[in-house]
N, C-alpha and C positions, 0 to 999 in steps of 0.2 A: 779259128778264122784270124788271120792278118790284123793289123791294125789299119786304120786308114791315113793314121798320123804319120807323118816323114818321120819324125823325129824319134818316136815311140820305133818306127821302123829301126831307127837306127840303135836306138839304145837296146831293141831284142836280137839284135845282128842280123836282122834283117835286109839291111843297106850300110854298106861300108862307110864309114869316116874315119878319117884322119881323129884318132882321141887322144886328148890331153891329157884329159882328170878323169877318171871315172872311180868313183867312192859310194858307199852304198844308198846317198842320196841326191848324189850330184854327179851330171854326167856333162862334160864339155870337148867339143872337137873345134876344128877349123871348119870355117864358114866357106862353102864350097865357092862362093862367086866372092871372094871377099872387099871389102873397101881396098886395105892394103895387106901384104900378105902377114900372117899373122894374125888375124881377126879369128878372134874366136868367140864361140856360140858356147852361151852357159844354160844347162837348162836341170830344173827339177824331174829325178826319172820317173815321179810318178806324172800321171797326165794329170795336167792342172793350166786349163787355158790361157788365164791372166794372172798381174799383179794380186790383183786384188782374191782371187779365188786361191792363193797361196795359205795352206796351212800354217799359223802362228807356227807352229815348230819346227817351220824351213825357214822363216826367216832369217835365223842368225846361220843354219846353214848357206843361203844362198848368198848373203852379202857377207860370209868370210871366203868362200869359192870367191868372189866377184875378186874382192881385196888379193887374193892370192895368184892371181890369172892375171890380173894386171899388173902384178909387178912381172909376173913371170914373162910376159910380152913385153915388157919394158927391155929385163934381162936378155931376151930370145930374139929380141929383132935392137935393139939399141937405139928405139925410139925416145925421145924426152918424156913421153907420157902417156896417156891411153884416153879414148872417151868411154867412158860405160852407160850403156842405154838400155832399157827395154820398150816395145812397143806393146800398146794395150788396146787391140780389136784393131784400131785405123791402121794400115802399113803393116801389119804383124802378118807375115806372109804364110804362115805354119801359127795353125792356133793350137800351139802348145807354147805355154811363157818358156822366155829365153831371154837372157840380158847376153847383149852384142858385148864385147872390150875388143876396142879398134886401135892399133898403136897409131902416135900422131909425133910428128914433128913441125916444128913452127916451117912456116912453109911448103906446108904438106899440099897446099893447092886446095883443100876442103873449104868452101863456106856453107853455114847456115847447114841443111838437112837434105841439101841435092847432091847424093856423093853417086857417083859412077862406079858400080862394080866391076871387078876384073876378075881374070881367073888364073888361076897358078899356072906357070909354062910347062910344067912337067907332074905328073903323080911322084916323081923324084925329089921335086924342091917340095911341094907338098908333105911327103914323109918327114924331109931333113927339116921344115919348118915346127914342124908336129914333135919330133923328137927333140929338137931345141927348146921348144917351149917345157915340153914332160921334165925334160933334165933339170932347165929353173925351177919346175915347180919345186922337185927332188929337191933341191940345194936351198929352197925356203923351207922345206917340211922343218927339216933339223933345227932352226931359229925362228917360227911361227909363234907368235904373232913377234912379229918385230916392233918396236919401242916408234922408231922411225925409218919409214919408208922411203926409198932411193929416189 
C-alpha cells in the first residue's frame, strides 16, 4: 500500500522531485512552490513527523545536510545567505519534519514569516536550478567540513 505521506511519496519515487541530496539518511529536493527559486526541502528519509520525534542519531546527520545545502544554495543561486527553518505541527504542511534553506539577499522584500510563494516558470529552470545546486554540493563533498564558510 502507498504511503499517504507526499514526501515518503517522493523519497519511494512515487512522485517526482527535483533532488539535490539524496544519501542513505538524508533525502533533499526543491521546494515545489518555492519562496525564491532555489529553496530547498531537507528531510529525514525515514518518516519522523517532527523536531522533536527525530532519532539522536540523525541529529548530526540532519544539521550537517542542513550546513551543506546552505552553502550549496549560496553557491547555486549567488544569494548573500540562506534562512534555515523547520516547522513543528503549526504551518508544517507535510507532517513529515523537513528543514526549509531559502536563499535571501538583503532586499529580498521578505519580512517577518508572511513570505508569498511562487512557482518555477519552467520544469526547465527547475532541473537547471536542481543540477546547480547537486553540482555545489559535489564541489563541497571534496572540502567538507570547511574550516570557514563563504
Amino acid at each position: 500500500m502507498p504511503s499517504a505521506c507526499s514526501f515518503c511519496r517522493i523519497r519511494d519515487g512515487d512522485v517526482f522531485a527535483h533532488v539535490v541530496l539524496d544519501e542513505p539518511a538524508m533525502l533533499a529536493f526543491l521546494d515545489h512552490r518555492p519562496v525564491f527559486p532555489g529553496h530547498v526541502l531537507l528531510l529525514p528519509r525515514d518518516h519522523v513527523e517532527t523536531l522533536m520525534d527525530l532519532p539522536s542519531a540523525l541529529d548530526a546527520p540532519l544539521l550537517d545536510a542542513s550546513k551543506r545545502i546552505a552553502q550549496a544554495v549560496i553557491d547555486a543561486t549567488g544569494a548573500e545567505g540562506t534562512f534555515v527553518a523547520s516547522n513543528n505541527r503549526v504551518s508544517q504542511s507535510v507532517p513529515h519534519l523537513h528543514v526549509h534553506v531559502v536563499p535571501r539577499t538583503k532586499g529580498d522584500g521578505l519580512r517577518g514569516f508572511f513570505w508569498p510563494r511562487t512557482k518555477y516558470a519552467s520544469e526547465d529552470e527547475a532541473a537547471s536550478m536542481a543540477a546547480g545546486i547537486r553540482a555545489a554540493l559535489d564541489e563541497l563533498a571534496a572540502g567538507w567540513p570547511h574550516t570557514t564558510l563563504r
